[in-house]
C-alpha positions in Angstrom: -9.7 19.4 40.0 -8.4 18.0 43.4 -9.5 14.5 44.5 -11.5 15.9 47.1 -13.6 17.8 44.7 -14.2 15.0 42.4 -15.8 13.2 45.3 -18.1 15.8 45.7 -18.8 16.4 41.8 -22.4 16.7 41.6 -24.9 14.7 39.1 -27.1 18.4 39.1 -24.3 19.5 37.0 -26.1 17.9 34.1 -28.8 20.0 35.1 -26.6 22.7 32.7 -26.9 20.6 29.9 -30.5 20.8 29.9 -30.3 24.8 30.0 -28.0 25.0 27.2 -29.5 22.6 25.1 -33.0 24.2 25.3 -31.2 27.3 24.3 -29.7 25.7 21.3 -33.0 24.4 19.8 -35.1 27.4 20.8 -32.6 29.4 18.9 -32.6 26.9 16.4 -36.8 27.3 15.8 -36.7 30.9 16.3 -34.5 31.2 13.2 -36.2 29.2 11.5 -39.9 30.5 12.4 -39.4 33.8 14.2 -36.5 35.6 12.1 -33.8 35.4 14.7 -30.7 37.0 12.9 -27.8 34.8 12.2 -26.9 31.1 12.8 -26.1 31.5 16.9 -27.5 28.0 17.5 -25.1 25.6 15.9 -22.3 27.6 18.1 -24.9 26.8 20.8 -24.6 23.3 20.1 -21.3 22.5 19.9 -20.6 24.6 23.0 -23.1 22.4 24.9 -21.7 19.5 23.6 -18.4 20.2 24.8 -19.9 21.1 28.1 -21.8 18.2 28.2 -18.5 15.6 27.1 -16.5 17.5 30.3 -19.4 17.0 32.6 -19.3 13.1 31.5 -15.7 12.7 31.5 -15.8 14.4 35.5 -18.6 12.4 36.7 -17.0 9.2 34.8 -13.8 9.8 37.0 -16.1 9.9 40.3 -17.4 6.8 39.1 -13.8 5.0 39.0 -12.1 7.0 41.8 -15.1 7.2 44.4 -17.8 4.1 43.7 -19.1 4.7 46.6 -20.2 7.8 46.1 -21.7 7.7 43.3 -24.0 4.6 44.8 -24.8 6.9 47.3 -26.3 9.3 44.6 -27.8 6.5 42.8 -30.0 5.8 46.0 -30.3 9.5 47.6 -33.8 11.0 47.3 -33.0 13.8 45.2 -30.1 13.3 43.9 -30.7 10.1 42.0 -33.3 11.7 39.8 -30.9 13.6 37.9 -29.0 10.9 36.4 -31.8 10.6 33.5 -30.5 14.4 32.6 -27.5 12.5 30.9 -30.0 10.5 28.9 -32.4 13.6 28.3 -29.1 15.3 27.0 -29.1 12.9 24.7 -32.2 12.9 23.5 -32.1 17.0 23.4 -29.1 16.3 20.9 -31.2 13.9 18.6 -33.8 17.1 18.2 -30.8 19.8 17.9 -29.4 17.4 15.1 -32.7 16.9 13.0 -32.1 19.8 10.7 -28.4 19.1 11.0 -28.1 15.2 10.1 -30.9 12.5 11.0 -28.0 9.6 11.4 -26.7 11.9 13.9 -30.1 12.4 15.3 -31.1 9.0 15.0 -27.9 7.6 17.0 -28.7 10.1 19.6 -32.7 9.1 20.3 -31.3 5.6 20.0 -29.0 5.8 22.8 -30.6 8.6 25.0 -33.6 6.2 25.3 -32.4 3.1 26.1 -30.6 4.7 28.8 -33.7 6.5 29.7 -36.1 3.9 30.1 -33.0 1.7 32.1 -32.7 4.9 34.6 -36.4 5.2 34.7 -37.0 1.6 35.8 -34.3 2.0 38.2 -35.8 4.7 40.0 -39.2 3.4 40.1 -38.0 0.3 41.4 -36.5 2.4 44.3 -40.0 4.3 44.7 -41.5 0.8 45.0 -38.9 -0.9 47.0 -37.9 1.7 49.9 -39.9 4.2 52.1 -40.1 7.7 51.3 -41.9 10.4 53.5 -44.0 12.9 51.9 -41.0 15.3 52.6 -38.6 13.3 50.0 -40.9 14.3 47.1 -39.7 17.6 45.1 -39.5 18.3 41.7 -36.7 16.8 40.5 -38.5 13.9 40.7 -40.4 15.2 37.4 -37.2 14.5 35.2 -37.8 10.7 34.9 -41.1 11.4 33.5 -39.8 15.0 31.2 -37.7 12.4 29.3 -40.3 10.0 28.8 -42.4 12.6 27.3 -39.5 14.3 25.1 -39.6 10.9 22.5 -41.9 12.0 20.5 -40.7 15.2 19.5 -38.1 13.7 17.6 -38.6 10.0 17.3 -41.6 10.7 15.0 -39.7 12.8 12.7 -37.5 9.7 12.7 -40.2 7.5 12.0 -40.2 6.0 15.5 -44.5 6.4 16.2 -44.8 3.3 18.1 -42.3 3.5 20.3 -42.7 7.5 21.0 -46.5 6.5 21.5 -45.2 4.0 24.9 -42.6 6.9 26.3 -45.1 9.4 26.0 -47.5 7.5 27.3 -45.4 6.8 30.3 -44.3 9.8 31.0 -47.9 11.4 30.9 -49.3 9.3 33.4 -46.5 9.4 36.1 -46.4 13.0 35.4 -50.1 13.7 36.6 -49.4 11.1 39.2 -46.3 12.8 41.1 -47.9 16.1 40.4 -50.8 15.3 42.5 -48.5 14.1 45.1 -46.2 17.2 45.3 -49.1 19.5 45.2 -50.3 17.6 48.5 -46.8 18.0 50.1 -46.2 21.4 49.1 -50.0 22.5 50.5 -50.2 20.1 53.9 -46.7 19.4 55.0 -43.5 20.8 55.0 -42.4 23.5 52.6 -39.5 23.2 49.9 -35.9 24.3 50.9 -34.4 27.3 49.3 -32.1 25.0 47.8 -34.5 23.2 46.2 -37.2 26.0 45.1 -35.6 27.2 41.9 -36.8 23.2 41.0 -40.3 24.2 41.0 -40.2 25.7 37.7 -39.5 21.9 36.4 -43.4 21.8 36.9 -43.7 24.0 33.8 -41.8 21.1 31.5 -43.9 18.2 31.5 -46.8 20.4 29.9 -45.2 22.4 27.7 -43.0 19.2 26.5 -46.1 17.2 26.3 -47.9 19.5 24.3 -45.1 19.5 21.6 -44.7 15.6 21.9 -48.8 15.4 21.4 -48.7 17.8 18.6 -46.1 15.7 16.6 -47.8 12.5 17.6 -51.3 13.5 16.1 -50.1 15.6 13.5 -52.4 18.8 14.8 -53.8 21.4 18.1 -56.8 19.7 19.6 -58.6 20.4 22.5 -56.4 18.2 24.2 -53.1 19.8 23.0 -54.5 23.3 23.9 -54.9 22.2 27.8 -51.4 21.1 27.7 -50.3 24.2 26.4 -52.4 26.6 28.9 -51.8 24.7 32.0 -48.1 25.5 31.2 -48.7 29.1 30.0 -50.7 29.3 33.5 -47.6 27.3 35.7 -45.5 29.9 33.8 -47.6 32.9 35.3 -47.8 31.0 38.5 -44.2 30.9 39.0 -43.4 34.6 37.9 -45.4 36.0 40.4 -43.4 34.5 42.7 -40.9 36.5 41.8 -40.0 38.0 45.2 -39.5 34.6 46.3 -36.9 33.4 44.0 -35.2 36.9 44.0 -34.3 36.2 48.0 -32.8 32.7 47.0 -29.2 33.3 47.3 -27.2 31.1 44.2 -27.2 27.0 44.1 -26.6 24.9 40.8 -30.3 24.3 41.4 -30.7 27.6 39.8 -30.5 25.8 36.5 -33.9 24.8 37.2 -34.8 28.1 35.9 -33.7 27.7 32.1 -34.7 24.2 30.2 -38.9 24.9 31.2 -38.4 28.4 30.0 -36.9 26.9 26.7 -39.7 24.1 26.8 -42.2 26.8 26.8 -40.5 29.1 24.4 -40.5 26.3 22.1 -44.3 25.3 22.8 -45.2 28.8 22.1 -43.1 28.8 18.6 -45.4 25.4 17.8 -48.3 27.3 18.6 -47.6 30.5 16.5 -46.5 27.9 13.2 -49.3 25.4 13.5 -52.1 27.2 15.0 -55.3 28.3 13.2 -56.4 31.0 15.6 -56.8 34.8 15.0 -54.0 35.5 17.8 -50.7 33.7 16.2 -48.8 37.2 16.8 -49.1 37.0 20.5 -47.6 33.2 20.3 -44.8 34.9 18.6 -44.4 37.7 21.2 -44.5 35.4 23.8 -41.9 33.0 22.2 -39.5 35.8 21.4 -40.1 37.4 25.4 -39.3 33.9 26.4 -35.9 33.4 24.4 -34.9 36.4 25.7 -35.6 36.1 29.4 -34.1 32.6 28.7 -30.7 34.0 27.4 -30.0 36.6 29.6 -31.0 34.0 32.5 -28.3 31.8 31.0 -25.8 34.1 30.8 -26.4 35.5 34.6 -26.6 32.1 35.7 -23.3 30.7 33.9 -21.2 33.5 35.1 -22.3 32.6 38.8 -21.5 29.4 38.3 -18.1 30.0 37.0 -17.6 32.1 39.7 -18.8 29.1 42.2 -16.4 27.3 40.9 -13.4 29.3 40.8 -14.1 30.4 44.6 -14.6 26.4 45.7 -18.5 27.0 46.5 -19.5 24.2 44.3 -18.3 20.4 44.6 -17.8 20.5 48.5 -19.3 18.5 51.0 -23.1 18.8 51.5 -25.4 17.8 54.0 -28.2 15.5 53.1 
């Protein structure tokens, strides 16, 4: 990769990581719970790994070659909030390793949360310290508060509780917080750039996420785990039929938007079907399996695209703020 491209290597790249990993561990479940032929997610894994590793070892060379630059991500209003994908990668990992090795695991919650709750300072520090118009706020600003909510769902198989308890906790409330917010930009001001629309279907993660992180934290489906779950199932029909909308979005590396909340919600469903004491587990199941399926042939489409970004120069070039 030339020089030039380096300096442009964007932190949404990690963004991918996400996509893969969900598709790892919703494979992972769905063998386990749904009957999903074969053992397709430990190839999953250790393909998303590698990707992962190549990602860091690119963004690592920005980071020696082009400070600069990568200060200037650090500190741009959309931008900045996808640093704490390396840290959810990490955490995603930790869960993907659980039935694999728990050292493993553990190593990975260790490290993917101490980084996480170091990013997530640093951006809220930034949302205290500077001035944002209403316009700055998109979904990507969700991510911060995704990986706070993602501790639980393996830190308590790890026997963290406490600590799970204070990222979910966190995450939660900043979650309902910048919800509110975004719904108040995206209904009285400005409108979100093609670009950034595929992002919207990050509103589908904190929900679904949190429902599996409250599920592991009590130990069973309340009333409160059930709204988690619905108002995701809802966001999830929301989004769909706006189909027609997302259609006319030409390709971005935003689309990757579409594929870790589609696992998140797979995997909620999965939850549901195993732990749920209602007379409906089969449609749980169906919707799981739908899901993983939309999710996969979503990944594939998407990968090729951006392969083919890549080997046509369409990605890493100079963008306008």
């Amino acid at each position: 990769m030339s020089n030039n491209r380096i300096k442009n290597f964007q932190i949404s790249f990690f963004a991918i990581i996400l996509g893969l990993s969900g598709l790892s561990i919703a494979f992972q479940k769905g063998e386990i719970h749904l009957g999903i032929p074969g053992h397709l997610s430990y190839y999953f894994i250790a393909i998303t790994i590698i990707v992962f590793t190549v990602l860091l070892v690119l963004y690592s060379i920005k980071f020696i070659k082009h400070r600069n630059e990568v200060r200037k991500d650090f500190h741009h209003p959309v931008k900045a909030n996808f640093f704490p994908a390396i840290s959810i990668s990490l955490v995603l990992f930790s869960i993907a390793f659980l039935k694999i090795d728990m050292t493993i695991a553990k190593f990975f919650w260790i490290i993917g949360l101490s980084m996480h709750l170091i990013f997530t300072l640093v951006i809220m520090s930034n949302w205290l310290n500077k001035e944002f118009t209403i316009n700055s706020i998109n979904p990507a600003w969700f991510i911060p508060a995704v990986g706070n909510i993602l501790a639980p769902v393996s830190g308590v198989p790890l026997g963290f509780i406490e600590i799970s308890w204070f990222f979910f906790s966190v995450g939660l409330i900043f979650w309902l917080m910048l919800f509110t917010i975004f719904f108040n930009r995206i209904i009285f001001h400005n409108p979100l750039p093609d670009k950034l629309k595929p992002t919207m279907f990050i509103f589908i993660a904190p929900p679904a996420i949190g429902f599996i992180a409250y599920v592991n934290l009590t130990g069973n489906i309340d009333a409160f785990a059930k709204i988690l779950y619905y108002l995701a199932l809802f966001l999830v029909i929301l989004l769909v039929s706006q189909i027609r909308m997302f259609a006319k979005i030409k390709f971005y590396i935003s689309w990757w938007a579409y594929t870790f909340p589609i696992a998140a919600m797979s995997l909620a469903s999965i939850l549901m079907y195993t732990k749920s004491k209602c007379g409906c587990l089969l449609t749980y199941k169906y919707i799981a399996l739908v899901l993983i399926t939309i999710l996969s042939i979503l990944i594939i489409i998407i990968s090729i695209k951006t392969i083919m970004s890549i080997i046509k120069k369409e990605v890493c070039i100079e963008e306008d703020d």
